[in-house]
C-alpha positions in Angstrom: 113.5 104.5 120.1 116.6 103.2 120.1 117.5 103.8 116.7 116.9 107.4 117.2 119.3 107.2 120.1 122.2 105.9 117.9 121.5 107.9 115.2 121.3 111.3 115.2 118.7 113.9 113.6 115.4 113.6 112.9 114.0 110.3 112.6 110.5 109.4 110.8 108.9 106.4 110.1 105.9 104.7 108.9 104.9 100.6 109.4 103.6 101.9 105.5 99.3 102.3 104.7 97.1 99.6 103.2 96.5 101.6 100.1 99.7 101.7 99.8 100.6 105.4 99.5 103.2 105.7 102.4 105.6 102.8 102.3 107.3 101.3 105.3 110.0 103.0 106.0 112.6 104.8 108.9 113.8 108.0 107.2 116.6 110.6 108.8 117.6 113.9 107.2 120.8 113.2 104.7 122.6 115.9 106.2 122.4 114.6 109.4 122.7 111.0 109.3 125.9 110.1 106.9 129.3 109.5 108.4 131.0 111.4 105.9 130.0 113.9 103.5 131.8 116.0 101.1 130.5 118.5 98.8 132.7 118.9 95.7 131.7 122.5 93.4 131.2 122.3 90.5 134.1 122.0 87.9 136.4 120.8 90.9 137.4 117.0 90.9 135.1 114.9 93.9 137.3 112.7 96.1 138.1 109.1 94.8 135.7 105.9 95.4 136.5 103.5 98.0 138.7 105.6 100.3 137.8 107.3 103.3 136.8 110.8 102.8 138.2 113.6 103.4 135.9 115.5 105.5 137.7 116.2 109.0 136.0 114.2 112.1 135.5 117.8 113.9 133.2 118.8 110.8 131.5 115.5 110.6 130.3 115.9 114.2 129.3 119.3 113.9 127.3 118.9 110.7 125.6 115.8 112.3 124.5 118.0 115.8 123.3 121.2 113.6 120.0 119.5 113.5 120.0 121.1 109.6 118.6 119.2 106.5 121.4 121.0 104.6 122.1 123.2 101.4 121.6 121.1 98.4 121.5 121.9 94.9 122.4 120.1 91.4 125.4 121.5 90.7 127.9 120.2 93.5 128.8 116.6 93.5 128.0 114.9 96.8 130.0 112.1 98.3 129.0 110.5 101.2 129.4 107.3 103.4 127.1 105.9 105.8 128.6 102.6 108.4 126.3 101.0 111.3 127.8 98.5 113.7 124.4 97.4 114.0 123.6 96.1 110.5 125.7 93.3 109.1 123.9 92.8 106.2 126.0 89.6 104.7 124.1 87.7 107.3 121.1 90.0 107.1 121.0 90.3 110.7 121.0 93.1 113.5 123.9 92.8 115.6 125.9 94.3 118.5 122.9 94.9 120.5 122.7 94.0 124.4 120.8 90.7 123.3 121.2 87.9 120.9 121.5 89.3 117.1 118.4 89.6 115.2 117.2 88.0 111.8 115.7 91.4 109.5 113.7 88.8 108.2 111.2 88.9 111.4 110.8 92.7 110.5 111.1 92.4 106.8 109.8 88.5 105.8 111.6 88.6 102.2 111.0 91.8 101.5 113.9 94.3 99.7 116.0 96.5 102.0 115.4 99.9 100.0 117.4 102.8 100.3 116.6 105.7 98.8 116.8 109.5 99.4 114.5 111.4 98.7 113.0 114.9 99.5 108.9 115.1 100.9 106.7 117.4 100.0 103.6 116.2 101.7 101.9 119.2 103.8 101.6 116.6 106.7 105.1 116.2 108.6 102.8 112.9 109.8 102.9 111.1 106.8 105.6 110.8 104.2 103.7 110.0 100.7 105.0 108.1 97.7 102.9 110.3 95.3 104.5 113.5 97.1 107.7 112.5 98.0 110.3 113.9 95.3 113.1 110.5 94.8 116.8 111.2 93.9 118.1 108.1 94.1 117.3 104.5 95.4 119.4 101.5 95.5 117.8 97.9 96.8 119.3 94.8 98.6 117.8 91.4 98.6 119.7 88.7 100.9 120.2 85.7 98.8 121.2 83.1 101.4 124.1 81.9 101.7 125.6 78.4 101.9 129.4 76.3 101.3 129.2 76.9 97.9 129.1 80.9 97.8 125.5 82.4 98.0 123.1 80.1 97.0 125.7 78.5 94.5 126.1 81.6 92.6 129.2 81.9 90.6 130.7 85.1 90.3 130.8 85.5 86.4 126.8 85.8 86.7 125.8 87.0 90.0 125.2 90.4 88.8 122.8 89.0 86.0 119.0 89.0 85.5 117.3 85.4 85.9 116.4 85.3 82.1 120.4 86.1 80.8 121.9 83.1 83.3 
């Protein structure tokens, strides 16, 4: 509940099945849920990475209360942000909350944060199935620890490599 308080639209989620065919998740509409979004047409040159985007804050909060799952299509670039004061996930922990901060490893044991978007098709607004859910994009975090000598005594020149190519 009190993530759908602090965020708004509508909020689904699922502690997943044991067949696995709907994984864990908490899923908001895109349109809704991202700080910023700006839709660039097609031929027209999308904003720069790591700045601020340029959609006005009056917009922002106006597309966030329409309560609308947008107007998408695959031939605007989309550039969007997303920030929670409640996340810090260098410490994977949940923070800022009127009690002490949280470790995501009691929800999540070692488990990936996934994020992905995707569009479902399931008949059932009850149940949001991997074999019916159409996926755009999906990006994956793992926290690593962390320790004096960087994260688990990771250099930089080979952080980004697979175990096998260190």
């Amino acid at each position: 509940r009190l993530v759908s308080k602090t965020v708004p639209g509508d909020m689904h989620f699922s502690f997943g099945d044991k067949n696995n065919e709907e994984m864990a998740h908490i899923s908001f509409p895109a349109w809704t849920l991202f700080d910023r979004l700006v839709v660039t047409k097609q031929g027209d040159e999308p904003p720069p990475l790591g700045e601020v985007l340029p959609e006005p804050a009056k917009a922002a909060s106006q597309r966030k209360r329409s309560g609308k799952t947008g107007d998408w299509n695959t031939s605007d670039t989309y550039s969007f942000s997303y920030h929670s004061m409640y996340m810090d996930l260098s410490i994977w922990h949940v923070v800022n909350l009127p009690t002490p901060d949280i470790d995501l490893k009691t929800f999540w044991g070692n488990s990936l944060l996934r994020v992905v978007v995707y569009e479902s098709q399931s008949a059932s607004k009850d149940k949001h199935l991997q074999a019916e859910n159409k996926y755009i994009a999906g990006i994956q975090a793992e926290y690593l620890g962390f320790d004096d000598d960087g994260i688990n005594g990771m250099s930089e020149e080979n952080d980004a490599l697979p175990e096998t190519e260190k």
